[in-house]
C-alpha positions as CSV (number, residue, x, y, z in Angstrom):
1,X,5.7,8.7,-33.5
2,X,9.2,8.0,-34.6
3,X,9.0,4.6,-32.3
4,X,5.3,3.8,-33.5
5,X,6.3,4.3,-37.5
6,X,8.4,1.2,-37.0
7,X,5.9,-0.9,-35.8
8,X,2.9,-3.1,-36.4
9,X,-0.5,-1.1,-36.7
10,X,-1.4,-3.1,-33.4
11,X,1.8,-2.7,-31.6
12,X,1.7,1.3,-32.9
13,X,-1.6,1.4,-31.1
14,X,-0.1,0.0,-28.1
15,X,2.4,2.1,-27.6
16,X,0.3,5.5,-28.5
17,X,-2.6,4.7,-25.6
18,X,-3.0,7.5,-23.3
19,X,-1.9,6.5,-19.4
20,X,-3.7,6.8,-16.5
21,X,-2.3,6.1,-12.9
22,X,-5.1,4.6,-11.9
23,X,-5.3,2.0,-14.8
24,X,-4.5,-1.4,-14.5
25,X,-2.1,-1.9,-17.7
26,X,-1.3,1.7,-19.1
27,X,0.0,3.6,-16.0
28,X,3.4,5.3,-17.3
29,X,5.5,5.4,-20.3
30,X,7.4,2.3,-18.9
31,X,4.1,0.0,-19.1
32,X,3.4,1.7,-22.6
33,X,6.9,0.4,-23.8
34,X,7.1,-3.1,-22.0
35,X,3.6,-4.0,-23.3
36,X,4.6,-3.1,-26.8
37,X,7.8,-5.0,-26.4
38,X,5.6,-8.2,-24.9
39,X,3.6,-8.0,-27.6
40,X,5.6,-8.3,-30.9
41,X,7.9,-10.8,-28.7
42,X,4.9,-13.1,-28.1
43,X,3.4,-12.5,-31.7
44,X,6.6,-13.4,-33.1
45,X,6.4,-10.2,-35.4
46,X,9.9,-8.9,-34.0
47,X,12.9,-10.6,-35.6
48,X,17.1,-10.6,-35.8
49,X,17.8,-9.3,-39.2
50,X,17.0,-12.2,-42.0
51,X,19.9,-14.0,-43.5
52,X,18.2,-14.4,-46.4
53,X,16.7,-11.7,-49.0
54,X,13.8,-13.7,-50.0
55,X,12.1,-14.0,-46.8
56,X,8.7,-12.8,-46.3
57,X,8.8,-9.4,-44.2
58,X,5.7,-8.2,-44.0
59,X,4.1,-7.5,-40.5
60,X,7.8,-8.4,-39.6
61,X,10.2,-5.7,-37.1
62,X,13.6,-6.2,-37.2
63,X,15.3,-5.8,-34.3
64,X,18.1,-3.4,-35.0
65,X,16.1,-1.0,-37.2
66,X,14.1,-0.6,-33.9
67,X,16.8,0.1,-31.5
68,X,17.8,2.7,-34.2
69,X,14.2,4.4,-33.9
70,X,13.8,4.4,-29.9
71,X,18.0,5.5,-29.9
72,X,16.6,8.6,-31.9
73,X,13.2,9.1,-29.7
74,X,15.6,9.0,-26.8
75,X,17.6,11.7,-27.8
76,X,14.8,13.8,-28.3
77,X,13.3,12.8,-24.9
78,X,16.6,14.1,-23.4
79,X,16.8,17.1,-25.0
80,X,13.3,17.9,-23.2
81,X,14.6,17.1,-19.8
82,X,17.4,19.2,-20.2
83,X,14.8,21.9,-21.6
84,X,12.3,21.2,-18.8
85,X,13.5,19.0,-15.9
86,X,10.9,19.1,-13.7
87,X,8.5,17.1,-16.5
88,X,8.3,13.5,-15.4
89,X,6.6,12.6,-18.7
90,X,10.4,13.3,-20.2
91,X,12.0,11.5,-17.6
92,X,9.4,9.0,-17.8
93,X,9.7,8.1,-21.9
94,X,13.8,9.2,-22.1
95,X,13.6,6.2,-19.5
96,X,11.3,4.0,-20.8
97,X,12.8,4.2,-24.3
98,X,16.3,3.1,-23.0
99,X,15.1,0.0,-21.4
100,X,13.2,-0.8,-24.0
101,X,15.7,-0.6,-26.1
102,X,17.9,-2.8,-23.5
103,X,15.5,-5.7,-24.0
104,X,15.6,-5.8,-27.5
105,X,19.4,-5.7,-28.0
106,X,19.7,-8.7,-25.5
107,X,17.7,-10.6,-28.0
108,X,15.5,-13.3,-26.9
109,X,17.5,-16.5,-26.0
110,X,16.0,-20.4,-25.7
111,X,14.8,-19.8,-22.0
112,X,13.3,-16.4,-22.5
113,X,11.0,-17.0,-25.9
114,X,7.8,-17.7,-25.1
115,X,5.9,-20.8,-25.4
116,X,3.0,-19.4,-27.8
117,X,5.0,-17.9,-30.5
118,X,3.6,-19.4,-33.5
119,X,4.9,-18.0,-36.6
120,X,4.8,-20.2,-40.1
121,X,6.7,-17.3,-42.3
122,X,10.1,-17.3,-39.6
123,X,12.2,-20.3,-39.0
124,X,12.2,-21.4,-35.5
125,X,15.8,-20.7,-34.9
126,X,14.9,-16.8,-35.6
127,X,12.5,-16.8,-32.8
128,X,15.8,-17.0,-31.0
129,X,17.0,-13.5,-31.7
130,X,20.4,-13.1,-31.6
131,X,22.3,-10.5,-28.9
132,X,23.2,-6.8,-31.3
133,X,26.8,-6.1,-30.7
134,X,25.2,-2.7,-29.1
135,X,24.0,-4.3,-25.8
136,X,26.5,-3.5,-23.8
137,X,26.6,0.4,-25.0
138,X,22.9,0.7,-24.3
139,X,23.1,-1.1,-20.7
140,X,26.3,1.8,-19.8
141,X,23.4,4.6,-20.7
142,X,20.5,2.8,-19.3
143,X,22.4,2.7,-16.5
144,X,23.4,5.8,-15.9
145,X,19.9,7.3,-17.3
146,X,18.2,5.1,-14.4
147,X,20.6,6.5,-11.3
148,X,19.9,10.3,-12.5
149,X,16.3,9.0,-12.7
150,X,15.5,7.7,-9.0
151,X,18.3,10.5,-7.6
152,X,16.7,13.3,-9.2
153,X,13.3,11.8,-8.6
154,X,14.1,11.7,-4.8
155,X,14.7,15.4,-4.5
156,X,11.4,16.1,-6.0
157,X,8.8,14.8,-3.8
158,X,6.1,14.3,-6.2
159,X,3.7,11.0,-6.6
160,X,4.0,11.0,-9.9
161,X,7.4,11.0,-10.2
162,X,7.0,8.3,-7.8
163,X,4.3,6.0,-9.8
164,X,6.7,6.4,-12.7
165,X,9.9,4.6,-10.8
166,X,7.4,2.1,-9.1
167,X,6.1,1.3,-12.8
168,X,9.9,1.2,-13.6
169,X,10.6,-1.3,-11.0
170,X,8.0,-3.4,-11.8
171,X,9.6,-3.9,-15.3
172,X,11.5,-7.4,-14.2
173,X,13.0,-7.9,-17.6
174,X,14.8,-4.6,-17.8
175,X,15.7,-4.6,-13.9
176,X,17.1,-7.9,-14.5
177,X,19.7,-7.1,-17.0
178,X,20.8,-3.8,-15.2
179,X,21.1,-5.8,-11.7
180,X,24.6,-6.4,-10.7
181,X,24.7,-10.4,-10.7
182,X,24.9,-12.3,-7.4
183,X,28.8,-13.0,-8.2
184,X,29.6,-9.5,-8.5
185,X,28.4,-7.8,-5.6
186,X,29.7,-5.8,-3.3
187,X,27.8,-7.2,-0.3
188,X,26.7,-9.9,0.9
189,X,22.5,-10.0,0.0
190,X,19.8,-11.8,-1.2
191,X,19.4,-10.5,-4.7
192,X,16.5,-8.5,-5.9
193,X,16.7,-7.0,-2.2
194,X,17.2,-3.4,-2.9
195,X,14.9,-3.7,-5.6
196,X,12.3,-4.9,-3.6
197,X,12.9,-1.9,-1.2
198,X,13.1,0.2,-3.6
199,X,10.0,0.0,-5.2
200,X,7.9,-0.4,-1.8
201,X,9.6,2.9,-0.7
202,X,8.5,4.6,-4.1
203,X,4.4,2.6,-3.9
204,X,4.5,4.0,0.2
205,X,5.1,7.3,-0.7
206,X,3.0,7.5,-3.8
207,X,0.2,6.5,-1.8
208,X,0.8,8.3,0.9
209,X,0.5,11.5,-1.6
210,X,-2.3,10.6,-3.8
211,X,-4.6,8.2,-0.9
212,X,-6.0,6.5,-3.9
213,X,-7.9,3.4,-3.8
214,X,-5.6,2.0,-6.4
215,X,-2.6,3.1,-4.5
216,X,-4.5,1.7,-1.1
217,X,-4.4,-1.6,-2.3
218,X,-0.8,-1.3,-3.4
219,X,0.4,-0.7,0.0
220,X,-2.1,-3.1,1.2
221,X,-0.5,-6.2,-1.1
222,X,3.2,-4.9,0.1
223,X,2.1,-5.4,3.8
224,X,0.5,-8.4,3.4
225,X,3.2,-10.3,2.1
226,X,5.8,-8.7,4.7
227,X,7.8,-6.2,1.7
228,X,6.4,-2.8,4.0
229,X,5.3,-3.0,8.0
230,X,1.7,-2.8,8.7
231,X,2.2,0.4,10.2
232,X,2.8,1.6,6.9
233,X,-0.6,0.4,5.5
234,X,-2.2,2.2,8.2
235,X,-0.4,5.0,8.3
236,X,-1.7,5.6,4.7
237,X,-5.3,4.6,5.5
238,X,-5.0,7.5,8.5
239,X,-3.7,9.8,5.9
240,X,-6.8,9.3,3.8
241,X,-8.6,10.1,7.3
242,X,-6.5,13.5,7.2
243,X,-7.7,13.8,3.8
244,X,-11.5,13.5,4.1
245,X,-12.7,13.0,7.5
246,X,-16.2,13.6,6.7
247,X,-15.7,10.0,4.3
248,X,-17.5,7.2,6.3
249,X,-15.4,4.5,4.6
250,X,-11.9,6.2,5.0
251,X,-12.7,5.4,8.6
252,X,-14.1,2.4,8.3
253,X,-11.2,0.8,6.6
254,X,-8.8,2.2,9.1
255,X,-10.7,0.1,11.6
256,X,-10.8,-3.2,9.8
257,X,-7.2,-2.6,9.2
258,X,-6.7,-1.8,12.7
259,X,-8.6,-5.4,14.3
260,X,-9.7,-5.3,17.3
261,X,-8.7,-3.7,20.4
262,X,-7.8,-6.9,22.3
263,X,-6.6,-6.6,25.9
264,X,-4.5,-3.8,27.0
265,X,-2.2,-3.6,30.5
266,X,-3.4,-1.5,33.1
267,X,-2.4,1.8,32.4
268,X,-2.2,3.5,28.7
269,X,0.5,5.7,29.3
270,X,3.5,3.2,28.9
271,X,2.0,1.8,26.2
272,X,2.0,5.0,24.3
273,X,6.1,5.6,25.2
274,X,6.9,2.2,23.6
275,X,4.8,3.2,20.7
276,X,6.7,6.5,20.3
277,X,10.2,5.0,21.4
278,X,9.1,2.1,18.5
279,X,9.1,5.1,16.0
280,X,12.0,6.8,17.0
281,X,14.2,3.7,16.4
282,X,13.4,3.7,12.7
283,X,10.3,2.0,12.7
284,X,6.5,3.1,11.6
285,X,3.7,4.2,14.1
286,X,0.8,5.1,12.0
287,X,-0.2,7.0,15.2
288,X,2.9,8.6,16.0
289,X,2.4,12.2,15.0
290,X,-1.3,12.3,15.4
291,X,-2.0,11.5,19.0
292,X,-2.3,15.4,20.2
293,X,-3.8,16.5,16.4
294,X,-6.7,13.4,16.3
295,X,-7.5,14.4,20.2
296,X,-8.2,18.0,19.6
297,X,-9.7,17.0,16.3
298,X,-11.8,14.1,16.7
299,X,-12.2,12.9,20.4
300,X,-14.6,14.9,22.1
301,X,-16.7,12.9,24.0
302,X,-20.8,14.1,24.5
303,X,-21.7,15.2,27.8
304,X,-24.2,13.3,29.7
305,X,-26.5,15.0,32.2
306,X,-26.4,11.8,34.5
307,X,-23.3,11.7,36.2
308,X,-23.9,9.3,39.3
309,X,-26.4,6.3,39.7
310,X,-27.2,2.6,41.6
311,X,-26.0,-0.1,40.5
312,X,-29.2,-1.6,39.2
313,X,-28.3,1.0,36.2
314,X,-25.4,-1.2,35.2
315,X,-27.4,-4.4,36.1
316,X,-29.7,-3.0,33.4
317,X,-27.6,-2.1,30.5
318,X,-25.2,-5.6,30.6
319,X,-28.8,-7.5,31.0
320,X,-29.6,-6.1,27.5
321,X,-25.5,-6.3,26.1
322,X,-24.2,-9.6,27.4
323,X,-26.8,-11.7,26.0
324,X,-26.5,-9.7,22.7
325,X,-22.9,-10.4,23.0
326,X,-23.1,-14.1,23.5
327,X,-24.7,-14.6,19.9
328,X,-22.2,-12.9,18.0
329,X,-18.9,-13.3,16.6
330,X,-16.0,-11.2,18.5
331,X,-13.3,-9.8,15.8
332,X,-10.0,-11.3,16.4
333,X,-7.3,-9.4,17.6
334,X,-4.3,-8.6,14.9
335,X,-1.4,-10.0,16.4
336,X,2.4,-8.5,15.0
337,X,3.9,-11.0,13.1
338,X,7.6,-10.4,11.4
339,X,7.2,-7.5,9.2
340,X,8.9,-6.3,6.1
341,X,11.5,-2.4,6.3
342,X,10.8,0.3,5.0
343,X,13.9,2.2,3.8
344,X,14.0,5.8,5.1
345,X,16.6,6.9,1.7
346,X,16.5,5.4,-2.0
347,X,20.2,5.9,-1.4
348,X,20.5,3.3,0.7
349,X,19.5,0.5,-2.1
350,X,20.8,1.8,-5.5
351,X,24.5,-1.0,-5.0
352,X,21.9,-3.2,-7.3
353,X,22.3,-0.8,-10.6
354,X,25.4,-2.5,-12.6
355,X,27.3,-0.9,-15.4
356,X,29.7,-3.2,-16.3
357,X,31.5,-0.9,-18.8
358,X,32.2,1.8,-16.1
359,X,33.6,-1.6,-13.7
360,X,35.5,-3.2,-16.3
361,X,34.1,-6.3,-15.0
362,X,31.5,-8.7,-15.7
363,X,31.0,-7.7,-20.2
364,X,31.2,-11.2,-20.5
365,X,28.5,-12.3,-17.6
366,X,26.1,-14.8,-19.3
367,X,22.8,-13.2,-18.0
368,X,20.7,-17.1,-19.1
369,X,23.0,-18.8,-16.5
370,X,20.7,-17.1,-13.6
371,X,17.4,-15.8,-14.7
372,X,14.5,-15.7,-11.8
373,X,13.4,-12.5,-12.1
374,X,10.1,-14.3,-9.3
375,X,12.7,-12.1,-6.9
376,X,12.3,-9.2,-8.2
377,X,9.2,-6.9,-7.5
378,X,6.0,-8.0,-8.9
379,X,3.2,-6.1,-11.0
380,X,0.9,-4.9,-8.5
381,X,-0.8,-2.8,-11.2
382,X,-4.2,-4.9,-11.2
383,X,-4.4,-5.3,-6.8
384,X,-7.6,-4.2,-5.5
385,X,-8.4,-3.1,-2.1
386,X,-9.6,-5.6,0.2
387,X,-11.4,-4.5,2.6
388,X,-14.7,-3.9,4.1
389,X,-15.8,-7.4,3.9
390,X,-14.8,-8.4,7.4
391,X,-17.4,-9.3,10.3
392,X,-16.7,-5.4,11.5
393,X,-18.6,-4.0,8.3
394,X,-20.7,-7.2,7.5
395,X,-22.6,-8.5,10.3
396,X,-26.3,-7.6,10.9
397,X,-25.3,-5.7,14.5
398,X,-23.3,-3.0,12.1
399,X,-25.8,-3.0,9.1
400,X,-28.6,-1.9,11.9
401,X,-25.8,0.8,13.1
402,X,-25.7,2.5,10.1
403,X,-28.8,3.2,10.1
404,X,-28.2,5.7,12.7
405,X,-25.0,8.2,11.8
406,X,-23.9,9.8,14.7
407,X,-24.4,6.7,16.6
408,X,-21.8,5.0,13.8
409,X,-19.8,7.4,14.0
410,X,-19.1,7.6,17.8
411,X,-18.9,4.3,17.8
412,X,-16.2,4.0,15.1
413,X,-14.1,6.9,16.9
414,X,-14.0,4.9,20.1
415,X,-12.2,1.6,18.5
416,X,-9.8,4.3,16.5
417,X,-9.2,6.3,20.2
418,X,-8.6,2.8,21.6
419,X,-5.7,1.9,19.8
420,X,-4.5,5.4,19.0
421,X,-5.1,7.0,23.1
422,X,-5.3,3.5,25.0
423,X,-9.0,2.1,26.0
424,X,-8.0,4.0,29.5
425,X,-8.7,7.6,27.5
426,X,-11.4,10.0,28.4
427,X,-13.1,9.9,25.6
428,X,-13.6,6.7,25.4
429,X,-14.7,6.1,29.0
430,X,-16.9,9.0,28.9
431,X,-18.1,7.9,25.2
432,X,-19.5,4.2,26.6
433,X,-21.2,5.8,29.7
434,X,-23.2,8.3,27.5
435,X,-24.0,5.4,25.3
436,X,-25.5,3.6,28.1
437,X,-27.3,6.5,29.5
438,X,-28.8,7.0,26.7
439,X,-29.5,3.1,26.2
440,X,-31.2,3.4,29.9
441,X,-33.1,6.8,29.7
442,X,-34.8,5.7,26.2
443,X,-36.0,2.5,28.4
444,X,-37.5,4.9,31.2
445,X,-39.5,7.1,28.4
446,X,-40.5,4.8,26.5
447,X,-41.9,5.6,22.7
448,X,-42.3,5.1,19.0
449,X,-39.0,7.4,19.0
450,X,-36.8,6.7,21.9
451,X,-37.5,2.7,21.1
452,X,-35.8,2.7,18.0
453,X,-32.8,5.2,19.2
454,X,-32.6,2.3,21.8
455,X,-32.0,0.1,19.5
456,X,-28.9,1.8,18.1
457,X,-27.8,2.3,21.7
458,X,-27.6,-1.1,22.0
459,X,-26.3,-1.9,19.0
460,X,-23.5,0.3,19.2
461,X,-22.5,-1.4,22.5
462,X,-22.6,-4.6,21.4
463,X,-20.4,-3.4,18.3
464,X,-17.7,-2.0,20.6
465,X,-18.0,-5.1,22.4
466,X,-17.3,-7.2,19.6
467,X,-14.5,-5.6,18.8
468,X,-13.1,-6.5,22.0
469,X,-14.2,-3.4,24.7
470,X,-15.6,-4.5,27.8
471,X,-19.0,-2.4,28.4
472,X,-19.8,-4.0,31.7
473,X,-16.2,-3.5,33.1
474,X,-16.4,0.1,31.8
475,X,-19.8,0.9,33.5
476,X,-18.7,-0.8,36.7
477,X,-15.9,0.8,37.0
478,X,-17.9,4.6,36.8
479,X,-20.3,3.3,39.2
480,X,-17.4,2.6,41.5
481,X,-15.9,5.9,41.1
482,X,-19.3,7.6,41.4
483,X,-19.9,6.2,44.7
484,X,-16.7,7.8,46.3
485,X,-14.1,4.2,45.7
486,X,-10.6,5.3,45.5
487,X,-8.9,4.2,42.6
488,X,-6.3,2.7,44.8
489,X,-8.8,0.5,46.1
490,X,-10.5,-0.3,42.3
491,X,-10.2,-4.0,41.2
492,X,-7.0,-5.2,39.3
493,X,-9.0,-5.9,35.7
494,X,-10.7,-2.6,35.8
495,X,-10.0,-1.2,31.9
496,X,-9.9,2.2,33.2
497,X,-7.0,2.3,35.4
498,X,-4.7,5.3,35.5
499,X,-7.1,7.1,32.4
500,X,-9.6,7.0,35.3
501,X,-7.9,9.7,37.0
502,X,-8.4,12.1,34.4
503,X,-12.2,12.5,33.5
């Protein structure tokens, strides 16, 4: 209220709009305040102080009276932290208020005011505000305001506390004129660096609190352009398996995410120790603690009553698959491209927050001389998730699959044991041969019924198959073992290899 009385009705309206995380414009106290402050900058309603009496101020802010107002709110803001710390809302506007009033003490140089400022009652050169002498006074307790901010946020793991600094971050104005320029640091970087880290360490771990769509999508945007690994995208779209298991599409995004399974080397225990020596070196598995936990919880393969039969059963089942196969599209294997780091401490990037006042260097740094802020995080508030339109969850093969849930789901925990166990697991051997069986005993009693379970046998086969399992390979390979072969003796390509051993 104290900010809002010194406003516009329609900026006062701005600033006073409830929040919501999962909104696209009004997330935190930090959008509430940068909104505002784009608003009477681009409506040319806020002004430097008028040199002359007789100008026309109505609908008109100036620029100092404001900084006076939000330097008021923010005392009260910080007498609410001190009286309940753990209250991110008073973090949150004690923050928000200080940046904002940042901003508007910088004033609004030639290269910052925006095109569509039309205003007939101002002169143009007052759309240029000028800098208040108090600039550098805020940016010392801006400064200092923001390090207690992110360190205090940091020992208290909590995702909104976490939406609040990635909201912060996303502020490039305010980050820009609290960012220690290029020819004052410390170390060698590209700037915006620890920024960028910053804010996709904050987005990762709100998400991987909340498993929000909104936050989804977040982490999905950060992977895709190479800011967090695609481990950590899929770590959160396991999490939101953890969360709800029973949801159909928490799984179903994991698997587009995932690709498909591709070719793997004989053998899926080596595999598995790179994964987890991959993820002791610093670097996201998604699977890494979840191998043992998914297997108990998840993987249990049906028993099939038929345990050994001639090979015309496997001539059977690929004479209905393979020719299925042929006409559709195979998904395309995801192949690991270079990926972005995620930080494992905030500590590590916080040599980007500058106080020049506590340096004694830099008060007289021309902050117009270097202005692309294009490096520094951008707004992800409005990203949506993007996923579920693939060929995995939009061919006609999957949208008869459905149809049948169990079947589905099998089939969708197979392509998730694949990449999480290896294709040589257990469950998924044992998974494809009581698919088939089941494929080849609705054939033998044949029915109204058992024709259209057949159906979503064979769909479900030619679904794992498009996603890059081999079902003939698979049944060959039981058929050999079935009929005594050693599995020393078992051909080279066989996708079973050493996994064989243990059924």
């Amino acid at each position: 209220a104290m900010i809002a009385a010194h406003l516009t009705p329609h900026a006062a309206e701005q600033v006073s709009r409830p929040y919501d995380p999962d909104a696209s414009e009004n997330r935190t106290p930090f959008d509430s305040i940068r909104n505002m402050l784009t608003l009477i900058e681009e409506d040319g309603s806020l002004i430097s102080p008028p040199q002359s009496s007789s100008w026309y101020l109505k609908g008109k802010i100036i620029d100092d009276m404001l900084v006076s107002a939000m330097r008021e709110a923010a005392m009260v803001f910080r007498k609410c932290i001190e009286k309940d710390p753990q209250n991110v809302d008073h973090w949150s506007w004690y923050v928000a208020t200080l940046l904002g009033m940042l901003c508007t003490a910088f004033g609004a140089p030639p290269s910052m005011v925006s095109s569509t400022q039309k205003d007939t009652d101002v002169k143009h050169e007052q759309k240029e505000r000028r800098q208040l002498d108090c600039f550098h006074e805020i940016r010392s307790i801006a400064s200092v305001a923001l390090t207690d901010f992110i360190k205090f946020s940091h020992s208290h793991d909590c995702p909104m506390f976490h939406l609040a600094l990635v909201s912060m971050l996303e502020w490039k104005r305010a980050i820009f004129l609290l960012h220690r320029p290029q020819s004052f640091s410390r170390k060698n970087g590209e700037f915006g660096l620890e920024v960028r880290r910053l804010h996709a360490y904050y987005t990762y771990h709100w998400a991987l609190k909340v498993c929000s769509e909104t936050s989804i999508a977040k982490v999905q945007g950060l992977s895709e352009s190479k800011v967090l690994p695609r481990d950590a995208f899929l770590n959160i779209l396991a999490c939101a398996v953890d969360r709800n298991p029973c949801e159909r599409n928490n799984w179903s995004q994991l698997i587009e995410a995932l690709g498909s399974v591709g070719s793997t080397e004989k053998g899926d225990t080596p595999c598995l120790h790179r994964k987890h020596a991959k993820s002791e070196e610093g670097s996201i598995w998604w699977g890494k603690h979840r191998v043992l936990e998914w297997e108990n919880q998840f993987f249990r393969a049906p028993k099939s009553a038929t345990e050994a039969v001639g090979p015309e059963f496997v001539q059977m089942v690929s004479a209905i698959v393979e020719p299925l196969c042929q006409n559709v599209q195979q998904i395309e294997e995801i192949t690991p491209e270079e990926e972005g780091k995620l930080i494992q401490d905030p500590n590590e990037c916080m040599g980007w927050i500058w106080n020049p006042m506590e340096e004694n260097i830099g008060m007289d740094h021309d902050h117009c001389a270097f202005m692309d802020i294009a490096l520094l995080p951008e707004d992800i508030s409005n990203v949506t998730l993007n996923l579920l339109s693939s060929l995995q969850f939009n061919s006609e093969i999957q949208r008869r699959l459905s149809d049948n849930l169990s079947c589905e789901a099998l089939c969708m925990k197979i392509i998730v044991a694949s990449h999480l166990l290896g294709t040589c697991h257990p469950f998924v051997c044992n998974s494809i041969w009581w698919l088939s069986v089941k494929l080849w005993q609705s054939l033998h009693t044949p029915n109204k019924h058992t024709l259209a379970k057949k159906n979503h046998y064979t769909d479900g086969l030619v679904w794992l198959s498009m996603n890059g399992l081999d079902i003939s390979a698979y049944l060959q390979c039981r058929l050999d073992r079935s009929s005594g072969v050693k599995a020393s003796n078992q051909r080279d390509d066989c996708p079973m290899g050493q996994g064989a051993q243990r059924t």
